[in-house]
Z-matrix of the N, CA and C atoms (Angstrom, degrees):
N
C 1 1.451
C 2 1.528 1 110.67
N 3 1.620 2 117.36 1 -58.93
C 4 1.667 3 110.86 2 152.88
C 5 1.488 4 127.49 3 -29.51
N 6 1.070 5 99.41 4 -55.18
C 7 1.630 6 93.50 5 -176.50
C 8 1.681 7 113.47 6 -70.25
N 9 1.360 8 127.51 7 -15.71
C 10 0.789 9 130.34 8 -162.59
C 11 1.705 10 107.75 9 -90.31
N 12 1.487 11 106.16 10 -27.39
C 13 1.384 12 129.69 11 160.02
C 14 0.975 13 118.94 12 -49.41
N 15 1.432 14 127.95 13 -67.20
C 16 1.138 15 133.76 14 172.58
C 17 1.737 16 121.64 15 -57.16
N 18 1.320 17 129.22 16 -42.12
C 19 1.309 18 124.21 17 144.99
C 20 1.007 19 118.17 18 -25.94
N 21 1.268 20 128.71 19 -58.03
C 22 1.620 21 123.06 20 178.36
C 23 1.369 22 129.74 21 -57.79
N 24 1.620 23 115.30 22 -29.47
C 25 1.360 24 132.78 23 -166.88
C 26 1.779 25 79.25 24 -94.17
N 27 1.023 26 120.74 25 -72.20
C 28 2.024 27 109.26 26 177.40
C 29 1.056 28 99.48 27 -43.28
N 30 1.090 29 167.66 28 -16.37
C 31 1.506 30 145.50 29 -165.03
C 32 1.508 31 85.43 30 -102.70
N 33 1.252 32 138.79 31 -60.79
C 34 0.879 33 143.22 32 -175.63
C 35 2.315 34 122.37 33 -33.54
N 36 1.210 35 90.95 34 -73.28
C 37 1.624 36 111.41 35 159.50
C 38 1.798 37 118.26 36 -52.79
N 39 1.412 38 102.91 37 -25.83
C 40 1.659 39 108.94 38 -176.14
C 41 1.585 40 93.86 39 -91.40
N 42 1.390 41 108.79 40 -31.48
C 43 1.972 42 104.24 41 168.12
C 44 1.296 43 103.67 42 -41.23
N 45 1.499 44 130.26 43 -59.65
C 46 1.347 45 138.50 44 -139.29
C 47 1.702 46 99.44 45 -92.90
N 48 1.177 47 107.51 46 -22.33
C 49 1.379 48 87.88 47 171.75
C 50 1.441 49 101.56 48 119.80
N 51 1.937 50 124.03 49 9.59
C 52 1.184 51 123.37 50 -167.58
C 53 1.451 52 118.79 51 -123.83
N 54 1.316 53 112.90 52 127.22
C 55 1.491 54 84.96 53 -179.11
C 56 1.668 55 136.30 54 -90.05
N 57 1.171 56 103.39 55 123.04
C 58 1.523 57 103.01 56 -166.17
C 59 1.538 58 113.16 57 -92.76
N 60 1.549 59 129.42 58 -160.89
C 61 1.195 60 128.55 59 170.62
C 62 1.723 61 104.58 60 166.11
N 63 1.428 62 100.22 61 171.39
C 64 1.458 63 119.82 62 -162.96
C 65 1.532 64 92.68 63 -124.55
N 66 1.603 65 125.29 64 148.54
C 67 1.507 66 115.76 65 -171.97
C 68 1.522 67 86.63 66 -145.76
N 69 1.227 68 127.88 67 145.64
C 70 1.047 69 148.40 68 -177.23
C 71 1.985 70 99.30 69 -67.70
N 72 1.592 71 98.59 70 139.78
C 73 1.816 72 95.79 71 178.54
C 74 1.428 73 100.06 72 96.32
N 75 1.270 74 126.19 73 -48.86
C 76 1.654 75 123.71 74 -154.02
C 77 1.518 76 93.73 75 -139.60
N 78 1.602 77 99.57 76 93.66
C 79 1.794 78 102.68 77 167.97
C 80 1.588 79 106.90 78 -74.06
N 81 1.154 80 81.09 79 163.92
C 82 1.842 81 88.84 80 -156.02
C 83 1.497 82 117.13 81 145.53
N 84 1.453 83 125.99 82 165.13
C 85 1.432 84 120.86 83 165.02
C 86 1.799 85 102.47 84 -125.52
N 87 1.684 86 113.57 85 131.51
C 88 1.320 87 107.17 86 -179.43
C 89 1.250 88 115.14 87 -109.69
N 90 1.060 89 120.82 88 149.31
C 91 1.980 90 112.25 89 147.47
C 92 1.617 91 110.74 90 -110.23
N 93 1.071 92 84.71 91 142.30
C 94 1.647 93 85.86 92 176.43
C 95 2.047 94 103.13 93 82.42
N 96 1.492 95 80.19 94 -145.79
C 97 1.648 96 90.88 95 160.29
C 98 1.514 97 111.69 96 -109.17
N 99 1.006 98 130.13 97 48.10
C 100 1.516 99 131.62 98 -151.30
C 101 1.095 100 110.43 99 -134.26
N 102 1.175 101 156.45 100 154.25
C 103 1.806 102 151.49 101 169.14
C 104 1.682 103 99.74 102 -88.84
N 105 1.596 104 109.44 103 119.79
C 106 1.555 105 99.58 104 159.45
C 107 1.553 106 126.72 105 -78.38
N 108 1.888 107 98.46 106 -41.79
C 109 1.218 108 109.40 107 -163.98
C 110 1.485 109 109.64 108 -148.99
N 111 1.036 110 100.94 109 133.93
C 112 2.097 111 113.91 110 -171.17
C 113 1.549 112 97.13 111 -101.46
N 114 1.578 113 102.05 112 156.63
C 115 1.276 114 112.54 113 -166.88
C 116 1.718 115 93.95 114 -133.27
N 117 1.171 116 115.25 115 147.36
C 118 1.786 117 111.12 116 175.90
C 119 2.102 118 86.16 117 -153.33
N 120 1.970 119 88.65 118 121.96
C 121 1.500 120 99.19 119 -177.78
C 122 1.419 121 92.43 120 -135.59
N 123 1.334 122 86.59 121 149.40
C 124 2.215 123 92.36 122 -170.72
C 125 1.419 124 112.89 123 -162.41
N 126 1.098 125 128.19 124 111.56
C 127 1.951 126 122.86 125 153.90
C 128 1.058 127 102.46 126 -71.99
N 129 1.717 128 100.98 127 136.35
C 130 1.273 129 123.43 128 171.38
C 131 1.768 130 101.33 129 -129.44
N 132 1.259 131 124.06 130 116.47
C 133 1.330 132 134.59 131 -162.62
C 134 1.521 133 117.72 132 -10.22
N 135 1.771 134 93.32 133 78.86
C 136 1.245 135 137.03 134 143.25
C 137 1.526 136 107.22 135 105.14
N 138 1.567 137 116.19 136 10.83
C 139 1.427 138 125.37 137 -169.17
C 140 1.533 139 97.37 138 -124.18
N 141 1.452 140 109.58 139 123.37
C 142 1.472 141 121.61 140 168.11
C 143 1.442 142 121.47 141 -62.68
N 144 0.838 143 152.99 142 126.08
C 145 1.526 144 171.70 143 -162.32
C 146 1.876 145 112.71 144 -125.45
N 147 1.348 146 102.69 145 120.60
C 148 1.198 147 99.26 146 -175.18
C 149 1.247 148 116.08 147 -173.45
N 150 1.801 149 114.36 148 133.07
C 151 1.546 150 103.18 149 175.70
C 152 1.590 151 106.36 150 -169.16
N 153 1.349 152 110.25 151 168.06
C 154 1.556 153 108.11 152 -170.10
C 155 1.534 154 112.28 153 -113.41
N 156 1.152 155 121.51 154 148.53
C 157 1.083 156 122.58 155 165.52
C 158 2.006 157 121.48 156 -108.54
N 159 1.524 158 110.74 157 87.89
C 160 1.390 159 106.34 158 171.34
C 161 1.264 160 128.35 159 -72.23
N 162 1.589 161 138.23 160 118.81
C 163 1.499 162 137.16 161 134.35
C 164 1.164 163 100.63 162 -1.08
N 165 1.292 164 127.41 163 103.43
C 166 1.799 165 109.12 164 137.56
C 167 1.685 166 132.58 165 -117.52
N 168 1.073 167 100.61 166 -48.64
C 169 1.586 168 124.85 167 166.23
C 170 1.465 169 111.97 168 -129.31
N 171 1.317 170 120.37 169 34.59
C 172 2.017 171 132.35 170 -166.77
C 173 1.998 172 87.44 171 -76.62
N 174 1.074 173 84.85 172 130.16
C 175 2.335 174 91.20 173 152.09
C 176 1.607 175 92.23 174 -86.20
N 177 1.400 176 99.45 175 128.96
C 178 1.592 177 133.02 176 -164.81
C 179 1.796 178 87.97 177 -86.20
N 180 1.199 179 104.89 178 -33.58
C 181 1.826 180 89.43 179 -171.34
C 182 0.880 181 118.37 180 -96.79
N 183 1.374 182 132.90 181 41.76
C 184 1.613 183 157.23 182 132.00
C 185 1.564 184 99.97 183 -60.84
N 186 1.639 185 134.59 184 -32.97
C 187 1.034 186 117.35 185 -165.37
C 188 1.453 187 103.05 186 -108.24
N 189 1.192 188 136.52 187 25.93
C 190 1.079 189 145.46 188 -179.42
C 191 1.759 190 116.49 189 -101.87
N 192 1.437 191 110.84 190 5.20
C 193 1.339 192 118.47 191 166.39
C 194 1.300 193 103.61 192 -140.46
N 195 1.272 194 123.08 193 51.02
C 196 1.332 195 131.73 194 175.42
C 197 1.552 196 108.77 195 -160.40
N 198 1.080 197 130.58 196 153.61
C 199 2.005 198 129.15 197 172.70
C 200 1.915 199 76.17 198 -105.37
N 201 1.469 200 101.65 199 146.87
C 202 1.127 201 103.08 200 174.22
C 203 1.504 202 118.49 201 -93.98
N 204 1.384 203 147.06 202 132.73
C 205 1.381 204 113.03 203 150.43
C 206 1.759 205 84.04 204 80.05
N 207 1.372 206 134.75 205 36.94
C 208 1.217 207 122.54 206 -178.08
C 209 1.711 208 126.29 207 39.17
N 210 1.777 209 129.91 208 -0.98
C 211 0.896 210 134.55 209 -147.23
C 212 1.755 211 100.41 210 -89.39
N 213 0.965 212 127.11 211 108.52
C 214 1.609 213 117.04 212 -171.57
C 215 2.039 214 106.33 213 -74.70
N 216 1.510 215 97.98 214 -53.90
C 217 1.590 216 96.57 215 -163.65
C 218 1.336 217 118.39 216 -88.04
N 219 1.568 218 111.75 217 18.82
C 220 1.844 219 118.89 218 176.90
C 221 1.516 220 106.83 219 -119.66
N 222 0.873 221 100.37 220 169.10
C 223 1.695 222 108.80 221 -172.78
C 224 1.603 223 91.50 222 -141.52
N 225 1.655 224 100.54 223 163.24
C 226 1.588 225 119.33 224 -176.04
C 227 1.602 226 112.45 225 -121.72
N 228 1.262 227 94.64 226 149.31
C 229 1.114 228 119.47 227 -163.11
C 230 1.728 229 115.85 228 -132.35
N 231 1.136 230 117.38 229 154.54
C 232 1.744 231 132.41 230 -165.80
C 233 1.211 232 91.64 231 -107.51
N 234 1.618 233 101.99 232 176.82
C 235 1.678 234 135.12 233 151.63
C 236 1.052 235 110.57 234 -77.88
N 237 1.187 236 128.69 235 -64.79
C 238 1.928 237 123.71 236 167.59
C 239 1.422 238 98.60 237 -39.82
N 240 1.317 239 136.87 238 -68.29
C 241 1.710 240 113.16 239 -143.84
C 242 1.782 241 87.00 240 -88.05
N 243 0.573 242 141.64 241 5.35
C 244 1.525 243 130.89 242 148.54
C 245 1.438 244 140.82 243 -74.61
N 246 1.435 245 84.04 244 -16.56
C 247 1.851 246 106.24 245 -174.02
C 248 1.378 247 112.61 246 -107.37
N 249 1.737 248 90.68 247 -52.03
C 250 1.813 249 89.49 248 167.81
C 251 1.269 250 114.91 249 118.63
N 252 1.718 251 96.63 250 -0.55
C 253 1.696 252 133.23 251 172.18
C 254 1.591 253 144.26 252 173.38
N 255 1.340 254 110.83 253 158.25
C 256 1.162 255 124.26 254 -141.26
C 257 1.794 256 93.02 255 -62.76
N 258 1.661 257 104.50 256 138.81
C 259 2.254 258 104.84 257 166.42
C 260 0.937 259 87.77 258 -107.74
N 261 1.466 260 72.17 259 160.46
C 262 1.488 261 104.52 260 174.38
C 263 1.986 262 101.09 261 -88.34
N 264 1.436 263 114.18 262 129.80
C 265 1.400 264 137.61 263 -157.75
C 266 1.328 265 103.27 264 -60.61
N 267 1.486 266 119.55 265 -51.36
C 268 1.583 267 129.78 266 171.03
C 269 1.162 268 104.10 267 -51.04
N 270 1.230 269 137.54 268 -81.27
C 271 1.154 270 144.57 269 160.64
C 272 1.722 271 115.55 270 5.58
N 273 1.369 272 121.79 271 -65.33
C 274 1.129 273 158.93 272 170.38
C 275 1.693 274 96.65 273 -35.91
N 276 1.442 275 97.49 274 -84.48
C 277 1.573 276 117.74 275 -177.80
C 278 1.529 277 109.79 276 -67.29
N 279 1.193 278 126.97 277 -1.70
C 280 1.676 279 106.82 278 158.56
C 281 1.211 280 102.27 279 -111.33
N 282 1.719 281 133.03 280 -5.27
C 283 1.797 282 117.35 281 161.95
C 284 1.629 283 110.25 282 -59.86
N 285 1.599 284 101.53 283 -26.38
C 286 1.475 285 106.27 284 -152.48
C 287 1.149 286 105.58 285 -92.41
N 288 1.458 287 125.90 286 -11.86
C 289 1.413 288 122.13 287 166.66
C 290 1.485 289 134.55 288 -117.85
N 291 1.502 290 94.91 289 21.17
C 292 1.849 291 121.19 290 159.40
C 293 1.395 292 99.94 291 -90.81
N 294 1.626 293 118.67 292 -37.61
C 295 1.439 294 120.86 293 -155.39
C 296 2.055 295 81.35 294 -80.63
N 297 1.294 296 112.02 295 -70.67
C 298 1.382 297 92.34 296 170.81
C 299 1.771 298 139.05 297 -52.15
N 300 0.834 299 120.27 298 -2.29
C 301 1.773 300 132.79 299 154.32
C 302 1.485 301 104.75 300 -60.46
N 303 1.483 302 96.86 301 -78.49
C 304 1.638 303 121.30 302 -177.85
C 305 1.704 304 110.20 303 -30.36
N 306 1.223 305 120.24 304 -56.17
C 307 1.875 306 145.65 305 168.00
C 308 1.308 307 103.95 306 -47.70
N 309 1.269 308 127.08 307 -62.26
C 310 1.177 309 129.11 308 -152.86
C 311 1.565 310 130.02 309 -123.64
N 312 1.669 311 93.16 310 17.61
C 313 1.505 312 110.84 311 177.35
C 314 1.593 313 117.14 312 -71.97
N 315 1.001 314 103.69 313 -22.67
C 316 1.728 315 116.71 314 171.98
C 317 1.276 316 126.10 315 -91.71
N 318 1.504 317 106.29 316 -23.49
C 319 1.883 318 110.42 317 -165.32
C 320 1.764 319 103.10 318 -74.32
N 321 1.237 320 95.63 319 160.81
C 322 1.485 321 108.53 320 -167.81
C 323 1.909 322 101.91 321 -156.97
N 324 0.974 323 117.41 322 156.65
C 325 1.350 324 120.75 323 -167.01
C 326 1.954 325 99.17 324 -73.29
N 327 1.510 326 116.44 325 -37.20
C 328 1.426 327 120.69 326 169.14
C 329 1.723 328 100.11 327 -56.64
N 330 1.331 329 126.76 328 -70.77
C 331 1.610 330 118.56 329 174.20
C 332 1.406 331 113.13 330 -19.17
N 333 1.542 332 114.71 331 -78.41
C 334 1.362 333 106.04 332 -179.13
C 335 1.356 334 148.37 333 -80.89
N 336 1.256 335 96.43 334 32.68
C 337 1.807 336 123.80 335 164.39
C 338 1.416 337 94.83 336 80.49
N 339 1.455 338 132.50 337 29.66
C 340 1.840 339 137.64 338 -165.05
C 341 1.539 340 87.63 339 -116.36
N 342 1.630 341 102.90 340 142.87
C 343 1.487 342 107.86 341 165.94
C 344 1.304 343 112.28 342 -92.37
N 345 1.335 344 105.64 343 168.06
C 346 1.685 345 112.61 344 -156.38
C 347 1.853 346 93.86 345 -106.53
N 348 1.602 347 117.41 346 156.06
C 349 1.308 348 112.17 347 169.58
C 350 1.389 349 146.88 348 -30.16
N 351 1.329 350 112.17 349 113.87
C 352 1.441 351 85.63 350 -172.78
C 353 1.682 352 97.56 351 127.03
């Protein structure tokens, strides 16, 4: 289901023209050496919990009194400072929910090794 997250956030950044990626050890999606996008997935008695947080237009020096994601020797990074300018947010949120269609048009609770009701 993580990885499948992160596909979406790469599909997303590879729209724009950037190349992103997922690295084994550190969930997440990066460019560069940088974190674009954090992921937080959780059961809470018996209900999955889950959601992403994308860079898009964020002020980066909010994270400069914080380690993000516990990560000491990486730093984070946006869609603007990767691009070189400010999106438009809509914009953003309908790549991001074709790119999630596109991901998750096939998955099924049998796909991801989850039993079904019942």
């Amino acid at each position: 289901f993580l990885r499948l997250l992160e596909a979406v956030v790469v599909d997303v950044a590879e729209g724009y023209g950037l190349e992103a990626y997922a690295t084994p050890g550190y969930a997440g999606v990066w460019g560069g050496e940088e974190k674009l996008a954090a992921f937080g997935v959780a059961v809470k008695q018996g209900v999955a919990l889950h959601g992403l947080a994308l860079n898009v237009n964020t002020n980066l020096e909010d994270f400069q009194v914080i380690v993000p994601c516990g990560i000491k020797d990486k730093g984070v990074t946006s869609l603007q400072r990767l691009l070189g300018r400010e999106l438009d947010m809509d914009e953003v949120k309908t790549r991001l929910t074709a790119a999630f269609r596109a991901r998750f048009a096939d998955v099924s609770a049998p796909t991801l090794g989850l039993s079904g009701p019942g």
